[in-house]
C-alpha positions in Angstrom: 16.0 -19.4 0.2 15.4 -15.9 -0.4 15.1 -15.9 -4.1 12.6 -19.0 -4.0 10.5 -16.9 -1.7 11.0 -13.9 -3.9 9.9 -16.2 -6.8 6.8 -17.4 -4.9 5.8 -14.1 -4.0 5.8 -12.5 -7.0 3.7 -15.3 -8.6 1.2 -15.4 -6.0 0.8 -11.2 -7.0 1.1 -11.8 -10.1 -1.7 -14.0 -10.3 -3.8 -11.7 -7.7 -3.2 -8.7 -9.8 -4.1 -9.9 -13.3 -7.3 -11.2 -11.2 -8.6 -7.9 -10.2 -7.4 -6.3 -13.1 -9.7 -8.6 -15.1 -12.5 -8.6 -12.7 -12.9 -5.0 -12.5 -13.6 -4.5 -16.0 -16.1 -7.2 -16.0 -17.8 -5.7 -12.9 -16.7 -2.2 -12.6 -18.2 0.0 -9.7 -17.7 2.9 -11.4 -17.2 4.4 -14.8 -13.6 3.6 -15.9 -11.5 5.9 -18.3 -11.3 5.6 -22.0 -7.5 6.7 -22.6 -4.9 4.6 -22.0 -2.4 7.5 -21.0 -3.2 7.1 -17.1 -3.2 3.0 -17.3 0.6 3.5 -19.0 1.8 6.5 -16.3 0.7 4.3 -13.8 2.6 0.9 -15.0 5.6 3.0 -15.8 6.1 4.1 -12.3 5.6 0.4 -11.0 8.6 -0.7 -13.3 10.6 1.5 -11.7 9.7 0.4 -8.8 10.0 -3.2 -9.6 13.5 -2.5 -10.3 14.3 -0.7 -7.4 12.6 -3.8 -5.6 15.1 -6.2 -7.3 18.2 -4.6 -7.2 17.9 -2.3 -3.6 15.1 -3.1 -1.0 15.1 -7.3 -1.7 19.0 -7.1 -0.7 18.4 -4.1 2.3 15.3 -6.3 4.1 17.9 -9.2 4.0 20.4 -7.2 5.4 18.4 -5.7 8.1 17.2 -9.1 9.2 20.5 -10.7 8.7 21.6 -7.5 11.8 19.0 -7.5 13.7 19.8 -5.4 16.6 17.6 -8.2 18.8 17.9 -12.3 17.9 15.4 -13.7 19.7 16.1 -17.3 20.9 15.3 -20.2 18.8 12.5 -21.4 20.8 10.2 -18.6 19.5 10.1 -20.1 15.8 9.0 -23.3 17.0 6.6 -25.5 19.4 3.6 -23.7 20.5 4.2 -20.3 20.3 5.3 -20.3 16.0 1.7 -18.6 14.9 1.7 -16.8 17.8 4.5 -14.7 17.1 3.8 -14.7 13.5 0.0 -13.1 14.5 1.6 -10.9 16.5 4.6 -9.7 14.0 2.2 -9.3 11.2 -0.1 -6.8 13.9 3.0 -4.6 14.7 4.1 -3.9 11.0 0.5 -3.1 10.0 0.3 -0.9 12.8 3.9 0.7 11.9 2.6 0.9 8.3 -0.3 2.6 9.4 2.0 5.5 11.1 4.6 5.6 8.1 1.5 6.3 6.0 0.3 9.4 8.8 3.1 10.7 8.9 3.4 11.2 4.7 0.1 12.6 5.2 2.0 14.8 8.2 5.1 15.9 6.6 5.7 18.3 3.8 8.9 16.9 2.3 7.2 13.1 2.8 4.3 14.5 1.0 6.0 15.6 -2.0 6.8 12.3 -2.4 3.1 10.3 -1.4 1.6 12.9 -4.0 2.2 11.1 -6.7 0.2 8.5 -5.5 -3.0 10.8 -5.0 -2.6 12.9 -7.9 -3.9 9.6 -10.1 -7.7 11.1 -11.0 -9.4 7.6 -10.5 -8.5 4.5 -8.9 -8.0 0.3 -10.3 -5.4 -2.0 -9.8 -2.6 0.1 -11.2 -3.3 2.6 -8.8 -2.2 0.2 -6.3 1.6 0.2 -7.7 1.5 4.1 -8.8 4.2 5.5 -6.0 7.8 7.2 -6.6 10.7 5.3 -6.6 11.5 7.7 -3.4 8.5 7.2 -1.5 9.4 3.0 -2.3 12.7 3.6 -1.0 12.0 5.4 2.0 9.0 3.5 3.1 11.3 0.1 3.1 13.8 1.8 5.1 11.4 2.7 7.4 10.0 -0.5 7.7 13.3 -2.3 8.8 13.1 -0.5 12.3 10.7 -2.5 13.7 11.8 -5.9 11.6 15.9 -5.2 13.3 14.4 -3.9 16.1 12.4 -7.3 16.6 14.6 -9.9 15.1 11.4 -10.1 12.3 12.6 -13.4 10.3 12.5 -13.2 6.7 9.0 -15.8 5.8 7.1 -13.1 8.1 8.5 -10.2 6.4 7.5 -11.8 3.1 4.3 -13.1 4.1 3.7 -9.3 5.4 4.6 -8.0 1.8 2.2 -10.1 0.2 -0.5 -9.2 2.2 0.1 -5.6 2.2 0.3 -5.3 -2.0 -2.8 -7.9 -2.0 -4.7 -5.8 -0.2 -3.5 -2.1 -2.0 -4.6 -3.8 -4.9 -7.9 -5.0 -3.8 -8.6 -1.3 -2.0 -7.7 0.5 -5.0 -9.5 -1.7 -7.3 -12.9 -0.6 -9.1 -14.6 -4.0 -8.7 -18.0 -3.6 -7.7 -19.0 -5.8 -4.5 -22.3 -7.1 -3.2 -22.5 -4.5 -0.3 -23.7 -6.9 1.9 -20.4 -8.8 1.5 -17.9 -5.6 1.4 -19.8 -4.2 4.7 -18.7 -7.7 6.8 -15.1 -7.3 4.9 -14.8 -3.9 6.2 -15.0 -4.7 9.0 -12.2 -6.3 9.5 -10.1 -5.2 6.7 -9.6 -2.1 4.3 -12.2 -2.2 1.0 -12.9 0.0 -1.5 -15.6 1.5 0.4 -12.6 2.8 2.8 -10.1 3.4 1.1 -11.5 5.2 -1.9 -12.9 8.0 0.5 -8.8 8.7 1.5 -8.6 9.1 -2.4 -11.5 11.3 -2.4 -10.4 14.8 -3.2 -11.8 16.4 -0.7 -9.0 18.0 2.2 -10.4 16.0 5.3 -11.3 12.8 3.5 -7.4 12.8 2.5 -6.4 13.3 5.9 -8.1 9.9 7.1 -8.9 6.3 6.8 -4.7 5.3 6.9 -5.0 2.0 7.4 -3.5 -0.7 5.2 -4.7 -4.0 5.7 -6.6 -4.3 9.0 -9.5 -1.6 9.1 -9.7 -1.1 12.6 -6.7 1.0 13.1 -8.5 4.2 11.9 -11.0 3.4 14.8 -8.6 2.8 17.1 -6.6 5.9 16.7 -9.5 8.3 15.2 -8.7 8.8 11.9 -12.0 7.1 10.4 -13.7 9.0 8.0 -17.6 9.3 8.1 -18.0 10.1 4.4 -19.4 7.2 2.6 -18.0 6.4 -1.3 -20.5 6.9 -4.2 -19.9 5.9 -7.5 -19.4 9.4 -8.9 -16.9 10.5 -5.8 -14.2 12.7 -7.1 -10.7 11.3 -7.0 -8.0 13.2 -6.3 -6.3 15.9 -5.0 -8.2 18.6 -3.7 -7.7 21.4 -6.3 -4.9 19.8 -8.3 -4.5 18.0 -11.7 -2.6 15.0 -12.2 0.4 15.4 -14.4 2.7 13.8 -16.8 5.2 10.8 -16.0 8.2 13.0 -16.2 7.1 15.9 -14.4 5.6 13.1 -11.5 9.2 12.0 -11.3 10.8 15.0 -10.9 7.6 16.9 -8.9 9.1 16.2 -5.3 12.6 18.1 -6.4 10.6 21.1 -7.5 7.7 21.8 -5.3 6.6 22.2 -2.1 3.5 20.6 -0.4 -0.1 21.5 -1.8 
């Protein structure tokens, strides 16, 4: 069962990514790179990733739902309350997601390893998959507390996944919306318009706008930023240069937070 979902889920992204990735340079919102350097930085860090995927967190989320430290009864997979509980699952690991992200905001040594992601100098697609094998590692683990806690069976957990990498790649991406459109989005869910301001390298705008899929956490526990995105906002870190893919790999072993 678990490879099939696997299977179905990396289709469906797949599929979403190659989408965006196409659209954007059809409709870009804002002037894209000419070297290919950062585009090949960015995929080699998502390979890595995709093999740590495979051969470590696929096998650890089974585990950690396989020991749940909580089974709930078999009545609360079926009859009335299914969606329900699904609905209210999917709220709780967003929510978690939403601190996990804070707190590598928060954290020197969890910073050293989120930098990587903000050092990239623009955003698309690939910017969506541009993290450390480390900060993948310890992000999963992280996640299992609430899905052992809470007995989180395995179709929610993938459904969660694939609507928490849809939506990276559609915040990162640098597909131009009608505004009208990504205003009603946003305010439900994360857009470019949000999430490109946490990119913007600017020290404050960095330290806001957390949320993952569903927008209204930053509201909810005041980390909305009230800086709008232009078209020529500066992406990055605050001061800082992005770097090369060796150097990204090995930057959390050899320095501290900027």
């Amino acid at each position: 069962m678990l490879s099939s979902l696997l299977a179905l889920k990396g289709l469906f992204l797949g599929g979403w990514f190659i989408t965006f990735f196409v659209a954007e340079r059809l409709w870009q919102s804002s002037p894209a790179p000419k070297s290919i350097s950062r585009l090949s930085k960015n995929i080699g860090l998502w390979l890595l990733t995709v093999v740590l995927s495979i051969g470590v967190v696929a096998p650890l989320t089974a585990w950690g739902i396989n020991n749940a430290f909580w089974v709930r009864s078999s009545s609360w997979f079926i009859g009335d309350g299914f969606f329900a509980w699904i609905v209210i699952d999917l709220l709780i690991l967003d929510c978690w997601v939403y601190w996990v992200h804070r707190a590598y905001h928060q954290f020197p040594l969890m910073w050293r390893l989120h930098e990587i992601h903000h050092r990239d100098e623009f955003l698309d697609t690939t910017s969506a998959v541009r993290f450390h094998i480390g900060e993948v590692a310890l992000s999963s683990a992280l996640r299992l507390v609430p899905i052992a806690i809470l007995a989180v069976p395995l179709h929610t957990v993938i459904l969660f996944e694939v609507l928490l990498l849809s939506a990276s790649i559609f915040q990162h991406s640098n597909i131009k919306l009608h505004a009208g459109v990504e205003r009603h989005l946003s305010r439900l869910f994360v857009t470019p318009s949000i999430h490109w301001v946490h990119h913007h390298a600017n020290q404050s705008d960095t330290e806001s706008n957390f949320a993952s899929v569903l927008s209204f956490w930053d509201l909810v526990f005041r980390s909305r930023s009230a800086t709008k995105r232009t078209e020529d906002m500066k992406i990055g870190i605050e001061g800082v240069e992005d770097m090369g893919f060796l150097r990204l790999l090995l930057l959390p072993l050899i320095r501290p937070k900027t």
